[in-house]
C-alpha positions in Angstrom: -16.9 20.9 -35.6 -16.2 18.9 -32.5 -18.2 15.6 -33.1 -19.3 13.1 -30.1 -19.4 9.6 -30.8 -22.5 8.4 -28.9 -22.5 4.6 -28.3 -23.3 1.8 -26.4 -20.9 -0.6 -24.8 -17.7 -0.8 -26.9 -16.3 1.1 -30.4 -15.0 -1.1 -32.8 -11.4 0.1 -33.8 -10.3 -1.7 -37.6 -7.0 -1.2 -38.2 -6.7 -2.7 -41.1 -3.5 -3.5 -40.9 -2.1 0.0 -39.7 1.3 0.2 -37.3 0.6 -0.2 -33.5 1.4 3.7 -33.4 -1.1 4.3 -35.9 -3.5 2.7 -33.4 -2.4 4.5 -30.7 -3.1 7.7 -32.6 -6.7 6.5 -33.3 -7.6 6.0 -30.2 -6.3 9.9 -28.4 -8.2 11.2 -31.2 -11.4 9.1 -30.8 -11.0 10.3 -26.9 -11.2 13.7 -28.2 -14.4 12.8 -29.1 -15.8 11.4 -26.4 -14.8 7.7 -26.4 -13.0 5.8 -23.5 -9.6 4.3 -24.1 -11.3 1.4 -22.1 -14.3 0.5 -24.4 -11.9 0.4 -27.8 -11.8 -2.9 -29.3 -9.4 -3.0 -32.1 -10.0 -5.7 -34.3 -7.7 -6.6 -37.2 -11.0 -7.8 -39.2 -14.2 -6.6 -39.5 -15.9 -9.5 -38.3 -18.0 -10.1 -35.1 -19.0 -6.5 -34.5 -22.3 -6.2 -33.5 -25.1 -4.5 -34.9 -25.9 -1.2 -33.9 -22.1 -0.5 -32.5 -19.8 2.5 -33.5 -17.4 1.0 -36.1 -14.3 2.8 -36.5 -12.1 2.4 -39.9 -8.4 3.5 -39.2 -7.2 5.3 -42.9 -3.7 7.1 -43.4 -5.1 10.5 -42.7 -8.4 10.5 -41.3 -10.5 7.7 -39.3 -14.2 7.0 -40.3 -16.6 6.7 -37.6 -20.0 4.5 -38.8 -23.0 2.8 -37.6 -23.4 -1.2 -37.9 -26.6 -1.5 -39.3 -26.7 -4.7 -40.7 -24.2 -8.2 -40.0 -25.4 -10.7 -42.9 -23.0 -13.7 -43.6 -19.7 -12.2 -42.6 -20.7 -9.2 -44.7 -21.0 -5.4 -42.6 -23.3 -2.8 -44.1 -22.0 0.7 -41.8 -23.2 4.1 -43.4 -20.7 6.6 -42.4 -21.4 9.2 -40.1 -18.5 11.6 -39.9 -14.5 11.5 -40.8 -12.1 12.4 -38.2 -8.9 14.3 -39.4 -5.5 12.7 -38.0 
């Protein structure tokens, strides 16, 4: 199944500490599914993302594409929404 991100503004890209190439690789498949390369923010910690916005967690072999709902005292709760095979 082809999933489309839907969001708002900007996706929040965490590499968390991945290789430049591994971000590179995130974001051709996050176009895939429907995001701009434009409104991809990669952030090297998950702070300041707002609530509401598309965060995106880069992992060796798959990305994981969640929903900000609540930003509490530097803390991020995101529920998952789908993973993204790389």
């Amino acid at each position: 199944m082809n999933d489309m991100i839907e969001y708002v503004d900007k996706v929040y890209l965490y590499s968390s500490g991945m290789s430049s190439e591994m971000v590179e690789k995130s974001i051709s498949a996050l176009k895939i599914h429907g995001v701009r390369p434009e409104d991809v923010v990669v952030i090297e910690v998950p702070e300041g993302v707002p609530e509401g916005s598309i965060m995106v967690t880069i992992w060796p072999h798959y990305l994981s594409v969640s929903r900000v709902k609540r930003v509490r005292e530097g803390s991020i709760y995101a529920p998952q929404l789908f993973n993204i095979d790389l």
